[in-house]
KETORTOR-8870 format. One record per atom (N, C-alpha, C, O): x, y, z. Coordinates in steps of 0.05 Angstrom, whole numbers, plus 5000, padded with zeros to 4 digits. Layout:
<pts>
XYZ...
</pts>
This chain:
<pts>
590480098056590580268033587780298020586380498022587180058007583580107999581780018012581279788019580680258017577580218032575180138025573680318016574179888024571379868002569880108010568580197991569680198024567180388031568280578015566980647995571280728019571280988001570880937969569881107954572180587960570780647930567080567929565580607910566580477953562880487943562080497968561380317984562180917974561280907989558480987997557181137982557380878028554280898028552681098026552981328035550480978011548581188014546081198017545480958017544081348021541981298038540481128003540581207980539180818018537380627990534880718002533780768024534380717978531380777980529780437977530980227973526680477979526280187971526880047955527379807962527280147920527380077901529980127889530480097865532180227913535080217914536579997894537680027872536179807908537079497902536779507872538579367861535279607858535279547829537679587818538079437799539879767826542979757814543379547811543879477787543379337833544779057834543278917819544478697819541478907805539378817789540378887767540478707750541179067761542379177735544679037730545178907710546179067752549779037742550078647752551878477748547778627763548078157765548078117740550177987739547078147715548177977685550978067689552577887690551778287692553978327675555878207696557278057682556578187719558477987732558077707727559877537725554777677726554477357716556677247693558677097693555177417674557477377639559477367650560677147652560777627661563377597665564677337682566777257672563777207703564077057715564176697702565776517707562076687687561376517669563576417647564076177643565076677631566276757619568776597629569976407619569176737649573176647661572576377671574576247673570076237679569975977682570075747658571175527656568775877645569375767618572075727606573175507606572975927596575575987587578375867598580375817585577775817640579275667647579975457646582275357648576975327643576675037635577874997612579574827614577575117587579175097567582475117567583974997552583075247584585875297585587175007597589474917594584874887612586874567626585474407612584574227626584874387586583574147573585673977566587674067555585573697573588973457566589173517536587573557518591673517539592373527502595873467511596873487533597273377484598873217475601073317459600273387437602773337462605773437441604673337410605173107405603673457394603173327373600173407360599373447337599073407383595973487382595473737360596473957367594273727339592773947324591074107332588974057321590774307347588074457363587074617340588074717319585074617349582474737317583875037312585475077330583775167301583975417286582975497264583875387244581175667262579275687235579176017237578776137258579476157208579576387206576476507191576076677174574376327208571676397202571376617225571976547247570276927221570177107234568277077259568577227278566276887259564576757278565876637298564276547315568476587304571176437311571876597336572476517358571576867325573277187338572577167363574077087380569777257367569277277396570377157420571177267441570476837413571576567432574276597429575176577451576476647410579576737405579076997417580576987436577977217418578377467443578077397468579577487485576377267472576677097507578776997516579677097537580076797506581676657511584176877505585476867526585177017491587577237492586977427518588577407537585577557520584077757531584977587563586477677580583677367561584377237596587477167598589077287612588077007585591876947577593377317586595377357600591677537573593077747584592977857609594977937620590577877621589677937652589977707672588677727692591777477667593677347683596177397679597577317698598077547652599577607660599077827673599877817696597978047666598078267687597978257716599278397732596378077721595978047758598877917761600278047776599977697752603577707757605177897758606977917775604478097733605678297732605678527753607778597765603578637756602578697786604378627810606178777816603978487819605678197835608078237840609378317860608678167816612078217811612878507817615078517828611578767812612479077805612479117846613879267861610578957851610779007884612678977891614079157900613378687890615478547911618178777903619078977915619178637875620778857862621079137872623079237881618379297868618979557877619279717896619679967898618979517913618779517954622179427956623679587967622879267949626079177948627579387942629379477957626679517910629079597901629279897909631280037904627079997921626780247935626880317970626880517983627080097975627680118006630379958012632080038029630679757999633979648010636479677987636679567965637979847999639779967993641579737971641979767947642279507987644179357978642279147955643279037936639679117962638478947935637479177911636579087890637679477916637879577893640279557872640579607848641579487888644579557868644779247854646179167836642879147868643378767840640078877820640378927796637678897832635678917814635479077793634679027770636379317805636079537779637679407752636579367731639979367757641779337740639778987713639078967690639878797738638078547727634778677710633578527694634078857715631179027715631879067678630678967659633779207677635679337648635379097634633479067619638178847641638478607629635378517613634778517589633778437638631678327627629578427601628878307581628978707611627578867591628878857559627378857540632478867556633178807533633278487519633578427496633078377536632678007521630277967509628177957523630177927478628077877471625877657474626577427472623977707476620677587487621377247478620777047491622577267456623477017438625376847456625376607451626976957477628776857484627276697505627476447507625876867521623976757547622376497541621676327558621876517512619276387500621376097495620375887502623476097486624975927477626475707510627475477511625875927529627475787553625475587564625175347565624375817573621575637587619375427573619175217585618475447559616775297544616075037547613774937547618374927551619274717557618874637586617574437592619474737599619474747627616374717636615274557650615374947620612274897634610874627621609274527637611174507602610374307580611074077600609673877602613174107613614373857636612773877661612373727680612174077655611074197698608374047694607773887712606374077672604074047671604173817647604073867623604473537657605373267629601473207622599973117639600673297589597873147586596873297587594473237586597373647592595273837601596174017585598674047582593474227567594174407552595274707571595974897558595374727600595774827619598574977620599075207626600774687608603674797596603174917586603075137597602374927551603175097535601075427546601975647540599775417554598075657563599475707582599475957583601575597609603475857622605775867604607475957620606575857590608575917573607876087556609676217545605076137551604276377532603876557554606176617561602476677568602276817595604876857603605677087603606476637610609176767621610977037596611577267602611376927572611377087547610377287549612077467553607177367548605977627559606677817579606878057578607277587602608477747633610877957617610878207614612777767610615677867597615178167588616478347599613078247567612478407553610678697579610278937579610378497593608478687617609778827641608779037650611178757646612878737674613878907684613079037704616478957664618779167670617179527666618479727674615379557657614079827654613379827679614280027690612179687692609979767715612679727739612879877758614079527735616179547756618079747758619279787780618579887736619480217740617980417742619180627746615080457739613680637749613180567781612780747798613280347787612780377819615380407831614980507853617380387828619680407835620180757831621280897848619180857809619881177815618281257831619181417847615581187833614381277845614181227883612681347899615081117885616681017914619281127925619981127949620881237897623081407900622581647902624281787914620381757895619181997894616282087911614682267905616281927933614181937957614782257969617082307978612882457970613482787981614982758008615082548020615682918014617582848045615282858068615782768090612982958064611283078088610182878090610182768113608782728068607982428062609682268091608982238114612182208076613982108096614082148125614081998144614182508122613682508158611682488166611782418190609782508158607082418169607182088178606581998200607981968156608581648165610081598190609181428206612581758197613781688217612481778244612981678266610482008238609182198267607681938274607681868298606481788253604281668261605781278275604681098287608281308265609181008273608880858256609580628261607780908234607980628217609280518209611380608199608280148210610079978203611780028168611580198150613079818171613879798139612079688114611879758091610879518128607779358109604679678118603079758101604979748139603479928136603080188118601180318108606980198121607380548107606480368076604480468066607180208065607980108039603580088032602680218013602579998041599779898040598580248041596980328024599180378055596780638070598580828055597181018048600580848048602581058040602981098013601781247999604880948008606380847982605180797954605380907932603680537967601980397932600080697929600280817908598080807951595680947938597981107932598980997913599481327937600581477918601981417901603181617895602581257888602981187857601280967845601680807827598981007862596680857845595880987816595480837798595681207812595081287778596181297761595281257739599481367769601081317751601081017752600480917730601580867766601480467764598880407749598980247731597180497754594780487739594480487708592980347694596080657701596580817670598680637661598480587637600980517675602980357663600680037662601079887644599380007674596879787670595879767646595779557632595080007639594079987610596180007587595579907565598480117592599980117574600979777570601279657549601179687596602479297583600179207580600279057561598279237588595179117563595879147543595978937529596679367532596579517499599379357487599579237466600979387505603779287503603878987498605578897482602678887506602178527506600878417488600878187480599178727476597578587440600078537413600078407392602478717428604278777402606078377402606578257381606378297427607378087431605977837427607077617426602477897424601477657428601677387410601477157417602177507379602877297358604577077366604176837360607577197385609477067384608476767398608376517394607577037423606176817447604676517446605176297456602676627430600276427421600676187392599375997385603176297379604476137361607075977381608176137396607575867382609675727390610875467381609575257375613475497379615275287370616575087395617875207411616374857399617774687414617374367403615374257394619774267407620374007396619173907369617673727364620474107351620074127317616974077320615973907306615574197337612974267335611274547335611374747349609974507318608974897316606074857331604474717318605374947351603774927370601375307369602075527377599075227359598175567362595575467377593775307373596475647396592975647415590675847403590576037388589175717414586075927405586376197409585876237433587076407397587076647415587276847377587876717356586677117376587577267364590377327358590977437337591977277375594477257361595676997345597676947331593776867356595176567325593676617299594576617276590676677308589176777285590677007258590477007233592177207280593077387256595277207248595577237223597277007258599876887244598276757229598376857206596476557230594276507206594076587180594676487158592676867190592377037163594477117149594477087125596077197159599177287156600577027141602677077129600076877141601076607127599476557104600576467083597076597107595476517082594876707067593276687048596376997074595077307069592377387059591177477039591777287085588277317091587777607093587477687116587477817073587778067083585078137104585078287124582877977091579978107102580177907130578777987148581577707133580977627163582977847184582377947206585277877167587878137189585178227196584178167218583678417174581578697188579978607198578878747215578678307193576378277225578178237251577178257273580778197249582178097276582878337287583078367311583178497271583278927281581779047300582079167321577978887273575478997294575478867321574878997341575978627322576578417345577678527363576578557385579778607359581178797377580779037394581279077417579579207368578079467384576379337394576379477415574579177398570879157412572579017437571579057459575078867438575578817464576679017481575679037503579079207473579879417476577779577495577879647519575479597473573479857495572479767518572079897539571679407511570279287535572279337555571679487574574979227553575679247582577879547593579679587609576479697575577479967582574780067600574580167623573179997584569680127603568479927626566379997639570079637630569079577647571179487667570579337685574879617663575879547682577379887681576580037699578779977669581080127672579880437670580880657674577580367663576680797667575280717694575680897710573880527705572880517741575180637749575580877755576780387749579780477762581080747760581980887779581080807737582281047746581081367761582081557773578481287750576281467766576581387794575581577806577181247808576481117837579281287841579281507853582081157828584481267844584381567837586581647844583081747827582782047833582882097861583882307869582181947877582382017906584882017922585282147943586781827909588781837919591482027907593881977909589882257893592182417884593282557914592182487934595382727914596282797934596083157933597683287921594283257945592283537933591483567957591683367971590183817969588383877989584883957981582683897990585884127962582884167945581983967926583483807916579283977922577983797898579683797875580783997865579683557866581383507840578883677813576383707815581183777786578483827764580283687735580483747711581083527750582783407733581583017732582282817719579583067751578682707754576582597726575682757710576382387726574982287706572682147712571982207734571081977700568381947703568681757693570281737674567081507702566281357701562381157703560981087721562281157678558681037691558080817707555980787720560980587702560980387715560680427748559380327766562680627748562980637784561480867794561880987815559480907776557381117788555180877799554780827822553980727775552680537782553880317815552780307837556080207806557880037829556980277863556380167884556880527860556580677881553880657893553580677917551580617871549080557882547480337885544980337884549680107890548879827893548979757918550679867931547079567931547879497959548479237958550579187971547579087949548878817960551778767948553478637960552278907918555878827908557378997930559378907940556479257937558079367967559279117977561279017968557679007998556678828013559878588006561678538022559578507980560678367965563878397960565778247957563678657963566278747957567678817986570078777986566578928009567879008037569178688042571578628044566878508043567678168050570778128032572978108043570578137999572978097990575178228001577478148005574178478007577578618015578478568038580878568044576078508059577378358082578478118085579678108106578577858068579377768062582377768050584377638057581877948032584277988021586578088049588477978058585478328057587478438081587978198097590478188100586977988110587277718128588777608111590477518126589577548083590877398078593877558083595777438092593977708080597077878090598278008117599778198121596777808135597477888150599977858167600477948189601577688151603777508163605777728149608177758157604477888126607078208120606078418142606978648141604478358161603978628176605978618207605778808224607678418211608278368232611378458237613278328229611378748254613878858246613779038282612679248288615078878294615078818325616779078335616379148358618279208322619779488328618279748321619179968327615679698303614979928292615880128267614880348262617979988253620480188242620280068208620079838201620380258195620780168169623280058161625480068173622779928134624479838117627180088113629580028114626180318110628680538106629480588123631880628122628280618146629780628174631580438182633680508193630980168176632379998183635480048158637880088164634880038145636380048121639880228129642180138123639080488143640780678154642380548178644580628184640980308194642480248218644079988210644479848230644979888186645779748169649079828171649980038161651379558192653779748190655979738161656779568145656179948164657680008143659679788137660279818113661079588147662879408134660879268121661379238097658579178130656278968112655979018084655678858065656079278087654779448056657379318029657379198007659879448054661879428033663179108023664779038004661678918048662578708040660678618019661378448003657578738018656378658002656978667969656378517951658778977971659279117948661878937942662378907919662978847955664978767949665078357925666478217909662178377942661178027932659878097906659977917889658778307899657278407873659478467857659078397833662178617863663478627839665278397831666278357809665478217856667077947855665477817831666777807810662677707829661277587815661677727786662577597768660378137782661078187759663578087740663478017716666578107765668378067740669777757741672077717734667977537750667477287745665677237721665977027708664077397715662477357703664077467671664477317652664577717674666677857648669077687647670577707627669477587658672977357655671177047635672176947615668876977646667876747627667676927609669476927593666277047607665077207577667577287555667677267531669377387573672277317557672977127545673477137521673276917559674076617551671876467526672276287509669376627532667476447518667476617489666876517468668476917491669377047458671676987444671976977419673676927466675876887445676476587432677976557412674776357449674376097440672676107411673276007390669976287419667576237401667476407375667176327352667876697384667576827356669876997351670277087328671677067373674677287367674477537366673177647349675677657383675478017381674178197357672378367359675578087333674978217309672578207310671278397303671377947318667678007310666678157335664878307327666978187363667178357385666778687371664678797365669178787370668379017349667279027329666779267325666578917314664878847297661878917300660479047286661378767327658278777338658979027349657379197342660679117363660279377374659279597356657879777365659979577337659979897320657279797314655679967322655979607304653679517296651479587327648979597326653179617354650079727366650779967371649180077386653080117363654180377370651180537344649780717351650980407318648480487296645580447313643780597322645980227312642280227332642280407359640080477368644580467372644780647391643280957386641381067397644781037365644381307350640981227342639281387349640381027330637781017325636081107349635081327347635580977368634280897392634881187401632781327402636581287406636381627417634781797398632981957404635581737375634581997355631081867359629681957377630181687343626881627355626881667378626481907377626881627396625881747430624882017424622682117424627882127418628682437423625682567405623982687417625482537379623382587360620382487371618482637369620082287381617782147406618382327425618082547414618882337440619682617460617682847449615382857458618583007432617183157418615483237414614483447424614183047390611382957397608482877419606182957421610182677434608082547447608282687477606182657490610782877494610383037516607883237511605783187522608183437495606483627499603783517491602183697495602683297483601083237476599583067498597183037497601182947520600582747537600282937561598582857577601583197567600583397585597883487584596283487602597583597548595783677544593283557551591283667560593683277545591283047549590183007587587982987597593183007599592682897624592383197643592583177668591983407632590683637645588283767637587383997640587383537626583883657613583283347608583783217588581683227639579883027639578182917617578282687609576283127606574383057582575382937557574382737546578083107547579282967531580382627542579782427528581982607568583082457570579882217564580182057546577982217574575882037572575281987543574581757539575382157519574982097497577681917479577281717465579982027484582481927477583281727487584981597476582281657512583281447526583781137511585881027504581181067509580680777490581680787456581780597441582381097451584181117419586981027432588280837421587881157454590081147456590980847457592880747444589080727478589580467483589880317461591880177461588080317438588480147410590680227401592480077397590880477396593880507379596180447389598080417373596580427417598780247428597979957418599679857403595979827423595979577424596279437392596779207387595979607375595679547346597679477332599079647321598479147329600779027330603379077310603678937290604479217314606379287300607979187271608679277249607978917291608778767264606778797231607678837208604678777238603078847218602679077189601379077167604679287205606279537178608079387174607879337150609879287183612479097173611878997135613878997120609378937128608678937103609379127093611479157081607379317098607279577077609279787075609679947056610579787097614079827097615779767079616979937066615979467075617379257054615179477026615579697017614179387023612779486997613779846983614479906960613480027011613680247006616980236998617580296975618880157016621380167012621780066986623180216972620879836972621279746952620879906929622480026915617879876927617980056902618180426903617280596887619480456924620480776917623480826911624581026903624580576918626680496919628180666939630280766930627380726969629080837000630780647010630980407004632580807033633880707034632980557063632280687083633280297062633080137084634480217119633580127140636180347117638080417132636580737149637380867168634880757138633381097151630880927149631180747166628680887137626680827133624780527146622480477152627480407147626580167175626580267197624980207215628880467199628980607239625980637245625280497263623980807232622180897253619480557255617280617263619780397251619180167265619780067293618679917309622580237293623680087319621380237344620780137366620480467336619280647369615680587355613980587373614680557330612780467327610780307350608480367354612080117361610079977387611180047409610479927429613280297412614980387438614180647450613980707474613580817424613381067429609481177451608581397458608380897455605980887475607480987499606981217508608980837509610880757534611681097547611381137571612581317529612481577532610381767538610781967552607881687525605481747528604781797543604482017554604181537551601581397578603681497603602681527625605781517601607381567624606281927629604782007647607282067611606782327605603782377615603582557632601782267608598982357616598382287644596582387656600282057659600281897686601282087699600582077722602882317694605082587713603082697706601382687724602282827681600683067677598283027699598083217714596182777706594282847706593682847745591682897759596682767751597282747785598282947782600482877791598783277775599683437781597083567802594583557798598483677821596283777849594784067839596184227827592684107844590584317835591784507844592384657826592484587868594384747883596784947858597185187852597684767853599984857836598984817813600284627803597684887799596084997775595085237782595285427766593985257803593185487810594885707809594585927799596585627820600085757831600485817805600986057803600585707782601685697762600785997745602186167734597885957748595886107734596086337751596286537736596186397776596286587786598786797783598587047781600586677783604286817780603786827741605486917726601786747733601886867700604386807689605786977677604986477693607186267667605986307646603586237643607586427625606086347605608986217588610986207601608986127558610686017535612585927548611985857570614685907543617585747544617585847582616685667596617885957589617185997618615285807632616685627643613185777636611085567636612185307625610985137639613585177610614684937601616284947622615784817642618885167618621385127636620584987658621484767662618385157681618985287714616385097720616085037743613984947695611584877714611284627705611284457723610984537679609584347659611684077655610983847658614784167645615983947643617583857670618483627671617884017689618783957717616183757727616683557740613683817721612283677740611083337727609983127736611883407709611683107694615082957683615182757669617383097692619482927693620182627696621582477683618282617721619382337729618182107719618981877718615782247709614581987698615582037666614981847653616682217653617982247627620182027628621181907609620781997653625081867662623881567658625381417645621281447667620281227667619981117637620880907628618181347621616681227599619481247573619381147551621381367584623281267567625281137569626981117552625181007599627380777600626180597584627180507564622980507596621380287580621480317549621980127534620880547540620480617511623780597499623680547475625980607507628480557498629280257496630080127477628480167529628979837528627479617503628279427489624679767504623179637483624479677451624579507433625479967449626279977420628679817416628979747393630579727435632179587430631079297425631979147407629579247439627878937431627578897406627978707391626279167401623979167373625979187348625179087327628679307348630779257326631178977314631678947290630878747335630978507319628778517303628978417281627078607309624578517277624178717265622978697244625179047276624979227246628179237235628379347213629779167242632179247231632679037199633879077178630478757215631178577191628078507181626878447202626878507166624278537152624478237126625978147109622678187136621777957112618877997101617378047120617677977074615277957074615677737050617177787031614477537052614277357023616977327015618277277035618577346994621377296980623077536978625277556968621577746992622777967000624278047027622978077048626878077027627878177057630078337057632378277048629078627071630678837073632378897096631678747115634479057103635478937126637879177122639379227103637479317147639179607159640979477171640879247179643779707172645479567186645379657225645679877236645079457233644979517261645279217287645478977281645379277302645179057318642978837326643178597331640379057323639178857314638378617293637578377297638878807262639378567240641978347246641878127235643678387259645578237268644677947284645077717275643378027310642077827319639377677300638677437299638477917288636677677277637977447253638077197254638677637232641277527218642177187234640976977231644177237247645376927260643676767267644276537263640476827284638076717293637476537267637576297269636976637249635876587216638476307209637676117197640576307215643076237205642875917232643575697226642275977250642875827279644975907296645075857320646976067281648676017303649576237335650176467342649176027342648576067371650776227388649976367406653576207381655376317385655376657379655476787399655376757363654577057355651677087370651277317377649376867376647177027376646377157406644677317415649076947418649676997451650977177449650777337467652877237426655077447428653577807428654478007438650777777411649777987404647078087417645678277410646477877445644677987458646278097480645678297494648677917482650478017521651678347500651278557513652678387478652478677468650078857473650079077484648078727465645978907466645378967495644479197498645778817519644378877541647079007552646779167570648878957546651079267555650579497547650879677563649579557517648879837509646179887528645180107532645479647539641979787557642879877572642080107576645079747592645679737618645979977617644180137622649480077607650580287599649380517599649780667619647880597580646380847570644180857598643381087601643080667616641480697631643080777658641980927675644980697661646180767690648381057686648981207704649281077651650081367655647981587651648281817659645981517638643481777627641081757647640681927664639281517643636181487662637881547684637681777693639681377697640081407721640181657739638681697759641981807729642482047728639882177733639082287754638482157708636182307710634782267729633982477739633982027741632281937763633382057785631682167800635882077794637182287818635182527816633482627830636582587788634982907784632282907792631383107802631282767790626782767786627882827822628283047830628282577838628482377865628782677879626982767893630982797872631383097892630783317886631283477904629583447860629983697840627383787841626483977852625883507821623483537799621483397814621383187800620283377828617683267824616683407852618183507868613083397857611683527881610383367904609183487922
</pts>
């Protein structure tokens, strides 16, 4: 799939060539220096009990952006990881799509809190004497928040491979690790690319939880900018919140300009187009990276490497893919498979029975129902209004490069700009205007969701093929015609993505906008989410099980009668 040479490829050095690499050695040094550092910190011994420094001196910031900043670009490379294996599974074998997708839903609706509450522990045991626990338990936390976006953009985008693509794969024989490596990943490399930056941005809204943590009546906060803001937020440090803001943006740009605009300038090549793209972006980093010789050098070695280490996925002795194989699959297998998946479902609904009518009783059953039947109506109506908004705006962006280069690193902050943080001025405004809680908390819920629509939207827009713009412009689309027949057909599928994620998330995000605390103040809509948080606040555990297995039915539900649906539609209809 990637060629070091096509992203740095050669060119004639002159004597005084080499000075690139002269240029760009500090800056891998630092960088290098940096993650050695920071690692070392992350396995320093420490103790259940242990006080780790935290000081809200702004001189502080830099060393707390390191340490968040790395905690997030290990979950991402999991996340990564995970969207592979996952999206190679759930798009090529028939019978493990019909368990993942469904598990894919579940997970995305369980809140970050819940993950944070399971594991914690676990890692604290895995690693006894080492601050190592509590740092994969914050990372794992992160992953949670990272994951499920990028594992449904590669999954549509694997569902949505062009057919000629395909036949070309089969003219040529390729394996299943081949088609998936040379085929597959580069064409939904930009859109995967763009869901990258969105769980960066996505993982700032979660980081407080992360980096604060509770285990064994112990309150545990690591060095990072998200304990810093629970900090401030506790001591209502207003002037430290806004250095932890600027903190944010100066990291934001760094690793937008020195990882995710390369990247996405490099995968311009792998759009699927015959003519020059005028839709690509620019990069200074990887102009420079192009006129270096020895990091070349540096980088062919890594990727060969990398390719040797996989080579035990390249070994596929028939020649035949994963989908091919998939079809010669006999039909009793399937159905006995189908038959063991629904055995388990209604094993699973017969406890869940037994465990309502022991623990909380029908009456409260309906009860919680009508309460997510409200956050239901919520969660459609914000999308639908996000919809709105952020489509024609994310076309507009991802079919005019220049802009996308200026907006890019806004966009990125205002996703990442932690949500919880209006949760104040919310409480305040509602208060003294005296609104009603019940309309005026809803638009919190798509507040850190409505990115997820975006970044998806500018990821279709900006892989639409030159070819068919042309086409477009030539046959003279113009107004509601041009929407109909060119613009929202060709960015569908990644619309079907950015709002499963952007729905799943708003259902998360109801536990903390539906119920609002600031100081001796707490407002609170009626919905499913104030429900769960409600009993959380209370302890009891019985309703709080009762009102997440509710909530992840309304995910399931609404995802397998509506996205689903829709995704057929993109898979055969909508996309080029």
């Amino acid at each position: 799939m990637i060629n070091p040479k096509q992203f740095f490829p050669r060119q004639v050095v002159e004597s005084s060539g080499n000075r690139w690499d002269w240029y760009l050695l500090p800056l891998f040094l630092s960088l290098l220096i940096m993650l050695s550092f920071g690692a070392s910190q992350m396995a320093r011994p420490y103790q259940i009990g242990e006080q780790l420094p935290l000081s809200l001196d702004p001189w502080w910031l830099p060393y707390y952006l390191m340490r968040t900043t790395l905690r997030m670009f290990f979950a991402l490379a999991a996340s990564l990881v995970f969207s592979c294996v996952f999206a190679a599974l759930a798009a090529k074998v028939r019978a493990a799509e019909k368990v993942l997708i469904p598990a894919l839903d579940i997970l995305q609706s369980i809140p970050i809190l819940g993950f944070l509450s399971i594991t914690v522990t676990g890692f604290i045991a895995l690693f006894p004497g080492n601050l190592l626990g509590v740092e994969c338990a914050a990372i794992f936390a992160i992953f949670t928040s990272q994951a499920w976006n990028m594992a449904f953009s590669l999954y549509q985008s694997l569902k949505t491979v062009p057919g000629e693509l395909q036949e070309a794969a089969r003219i040529f024989q390729l394996s299943a690790w081949q088609r998936f490596w040379r085929l597959e990943l580069p064409f939904a490399m930009p859109g995967l690319l763009w869901n990258m930056m969105m769980s960066m941005s996505g993982g700032w809204f979660f980081v407080v939880a992360s980096e604060a943590i509770s285990v064994s009546n112990q309150n545990i906060k690591l060095p990072g900018i998200g304990s810093y803001i629970a900090r401030a937020i506790e001591e209502q440090n207003l002037a430290a919140i806004v250095w932890a803001i600027g903190a944010m943006l100066i990291g934001i740009l760094a690793y937008d300009q020195l990882l995710f605009r390369p990247l996405l300038a490099w995968a311009d090549k792998f759009r699927f187009e015959q003519s020059s793209s005028e839709t690509a972006q620019s990069s200074w980093l990887l102009t420079w990276l192009r006129r270096t010789d020895k990091l070349q050098g540096v980088a062919v070695a890594g990727t060969k490497l990398l390719e040797r280490s996989f080579t035990i996925f390249k070994r596929d002795y028939d020649g035949t893919s994963i989908r091919a194989r998939q079809n010669t699959v006999p039909g009793n297998w399937m159905r006995a498979w189908d038959a063991v998946v629904a055995a388990l479902v209604l094993f699973a609904v017969w406890r869940l029975a037994l465990f309502v009518h022991a623990e909380v009783g029908w009456g409260e059953v309906g009860h919680v129902f009508m309460l997510g039947i409200i956050t239901l109506t919520r969660v459609i109506v914000l999308i639908g209004l996000a919809a709105l908004v952020w489509v024609p705006i994310g076309i507009w962006i991802g079919l005019h490069p220049r802009a996308a280069d200026r907006l890019q690193a806004v966009a990125q902050f205002l996703a990442a700009f932690p949500a919880n943080l209006m949760y104040p001025i919310a409480v305040m405004i509602i208060v003294r205007w005296h609104l009603n809680p019940d309309i005026w908390l809803s638009p919190l819920m798509v507040f850190g969701t409505q990115w997820y629509l975006l970044f998806n939207v500018i990821a279709g827009a900006s892989s639409v093929p030159t070819e068919l713009r042309y086409a477009a412009k030539n046959l003279g689309l113009k107004g509601w015609l041009k929407w109909k027949r060119y613009l929202l057909p060709a960015v569908f599928p990644s619309f079907v993505t950015g709002a499963i994620t952007a729905s799943g998330g708003s259902w998360n995000a109801s536990i903390v906008s539906e119920y609002v605390t600031w100081g001796d103040t707490t407002l609170e809509a009626h919905g499913l989410g104030s429900y769960i948080a409600r009993m959380t606040a209370t302890g009891d555990f019985p309703r709080i099980a009762l009102g997440i297995g509710v909530m992840c039915v309304f995910v399931m539900g609404f995802n397998h009668f509506v996205w689903r649906r829709l995704y057929s539609m993109a898979e055969d209809r909508m996309h080029f």
